[in-house]
Structures are given as structure tokens and as C-alpha cells.
C-alpha positions in Angstrom: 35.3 59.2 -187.8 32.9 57.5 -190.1 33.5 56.9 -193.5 32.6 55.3 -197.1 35.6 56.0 -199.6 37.2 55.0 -202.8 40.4 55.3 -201.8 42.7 53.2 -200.1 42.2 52.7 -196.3 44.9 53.2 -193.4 44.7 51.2 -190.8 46.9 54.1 -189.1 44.8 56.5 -189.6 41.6 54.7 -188.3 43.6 53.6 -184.8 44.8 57.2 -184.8 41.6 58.7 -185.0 40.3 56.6 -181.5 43.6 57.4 -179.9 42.4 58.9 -176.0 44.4 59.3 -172.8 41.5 58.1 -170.9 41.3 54.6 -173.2 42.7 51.4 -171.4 42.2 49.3 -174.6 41.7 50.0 -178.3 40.8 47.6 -181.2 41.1 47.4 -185.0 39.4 44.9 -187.2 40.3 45.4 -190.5 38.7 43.2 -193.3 40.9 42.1 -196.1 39.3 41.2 -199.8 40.9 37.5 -199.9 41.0 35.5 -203.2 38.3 33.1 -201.8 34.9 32.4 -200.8 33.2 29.6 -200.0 35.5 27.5 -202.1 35.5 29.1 -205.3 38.8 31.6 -206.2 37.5 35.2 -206.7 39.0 37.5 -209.4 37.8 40.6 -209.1 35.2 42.5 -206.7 33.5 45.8 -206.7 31.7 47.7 -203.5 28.6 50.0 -203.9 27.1 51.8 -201.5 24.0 53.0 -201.4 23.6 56.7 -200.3 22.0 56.1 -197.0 24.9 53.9 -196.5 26.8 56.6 -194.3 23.6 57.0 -192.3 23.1 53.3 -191.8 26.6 53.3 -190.3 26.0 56.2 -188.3 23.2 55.0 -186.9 24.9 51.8 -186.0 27.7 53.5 -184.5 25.5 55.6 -182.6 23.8 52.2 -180.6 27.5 50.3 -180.2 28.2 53.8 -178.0 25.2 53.7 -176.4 25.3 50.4 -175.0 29.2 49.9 -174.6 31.7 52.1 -172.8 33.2 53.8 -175.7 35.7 56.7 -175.4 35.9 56.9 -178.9 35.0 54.7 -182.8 36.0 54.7 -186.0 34.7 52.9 -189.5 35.8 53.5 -192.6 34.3 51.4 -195.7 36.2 51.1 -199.4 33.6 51.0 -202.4 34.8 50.6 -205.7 37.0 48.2 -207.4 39.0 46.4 -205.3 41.8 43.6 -206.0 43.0 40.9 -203.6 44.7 41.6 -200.9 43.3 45.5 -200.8 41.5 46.5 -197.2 37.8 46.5 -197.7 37.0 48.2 -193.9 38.6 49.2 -190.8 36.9 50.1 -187.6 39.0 50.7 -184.5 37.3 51.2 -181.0 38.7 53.2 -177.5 36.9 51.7 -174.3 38.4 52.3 -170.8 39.0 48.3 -170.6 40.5 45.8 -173.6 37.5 43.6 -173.1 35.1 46.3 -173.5 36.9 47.3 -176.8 37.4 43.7 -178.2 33.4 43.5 -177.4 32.2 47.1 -178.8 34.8 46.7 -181.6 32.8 42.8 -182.6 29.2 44.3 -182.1 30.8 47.2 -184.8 32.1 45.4 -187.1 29.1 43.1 -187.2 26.3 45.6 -187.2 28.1 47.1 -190.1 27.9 44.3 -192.3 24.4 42.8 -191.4 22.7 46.6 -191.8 24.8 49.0 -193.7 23.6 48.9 -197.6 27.0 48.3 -198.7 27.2 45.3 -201.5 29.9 43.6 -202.8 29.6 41.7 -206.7 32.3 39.1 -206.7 33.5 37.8 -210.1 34.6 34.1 -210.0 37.5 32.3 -211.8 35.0 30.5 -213.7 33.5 33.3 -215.2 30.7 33.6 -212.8 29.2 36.5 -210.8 27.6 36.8 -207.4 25.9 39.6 -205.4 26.6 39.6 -201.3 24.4 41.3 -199.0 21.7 42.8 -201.5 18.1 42.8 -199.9 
């Protein structure tokens, strides 16, 4: 399951959909929008993805299962206006061990946001704006 939606995300769903009989261990990360960053309190935030966005994580997904012993992976990414507090992405890996899955489920999460074009504009209490992870 990989996904990019403007709807609310399940953390259910997303453990559900790497549920295996064969898996020893699964993990879930799920990022939370939080009414900080770096300091300054955050009002408001919007995702946009750019349409090679579900590619990007496909192709990322695709190298996490090749180099780790995953059963099966999930990664679902909210775009759209968000408010504090809402889920902004939930991935959720099967291995046959629980260090394998905390592992594959890190290198997931992380690949995610360091190469999928998915940008978030932050709107600050004092009126300012800032764009996060635009090339």
C-alpha cells in the first residue's frame, strides 16, 4: 500500500495492510503536524505533492525491500490543509525479526522525506510563512 491522500490517515489501516503470518515484528511510524518548529508556534500548514510524488515513494519503497527482509510495507502521505495535531504520514513495515522492522521501517520513513517531492508551507504565529523540503 502506497499512498498520497487528502483525507485523514488511519494508523489501523496502515498496520492492517502489513499484517502477515510469516512476520515476527511490524512497525508504524506515524508523523504528527505539532504546533512547533524550531522554536516558532506554527498555525496552519498545507502539503503539496508533486505528481511524481507517488513514484518517488514507490521507488523508495521498492530499495527499503530490496535491501531489508521485508514481508510486507506500507506509506501513506496526507496533502492538503492540515491542523495541529492531524497525522501527516504513516508507514508500517512486516520483517521476520522486530529489529529488521524497526530498521527497514527508519530507512522508510527517512527516504520518504529526504526524496519524495512532498512540501509542506508552514504559516507562523507571527504572520510569517516558510517552505520545507522544496528543491
Amino acid at each position: 500500500m502506497l499512498e498520497i491522500r487528502d483525507t485523514p490517515l488511519s494508523p489501523q489501516e496502515i498496520l492492517a495492510a502489513v499484517d502477515d503470518p510469516t512476520s515476527g515484528g511490524s512497525t508504524l511510524f506515524v508523523g504528527t503536524v505539532r504546533d512547533n518548529d524550531g522554536g516558532r508556534d506554527v498555525n496552519a500548514l498545507r502539503y503539496t505533492a508533486h505528481p511524481s510524488a507517488l513514484d518517488a515513494m514507490r521507488t523508495v519503497a521498492e530499495g527499503v525491500i530490496a535491501e531489508f527482509d521485508v514481508i510486507r510495507l506500507a506509506a501513506v502521505h496526507r496533502v492538503g490543509d492540515l491542523e495541529i495535531g492531524d497525522l501527516a504520514v504513516v508507514v508500517a513495515v512486516s520483517c521476520g525479526h522486530r529489529g529488521e522492522a524497526f530498521t527497514a521501517c527508519r530507512a522508510l520513513i527517512d527516504r520518504i522525506k529526504a526524496t519524495v517531492p512532498i512540501w509542506k508551507h508552514q504559516e507562523f504565529g507571527d504572520g510569517t510563512t516558510e517552505w520545507v523540503g522544496t528543491p
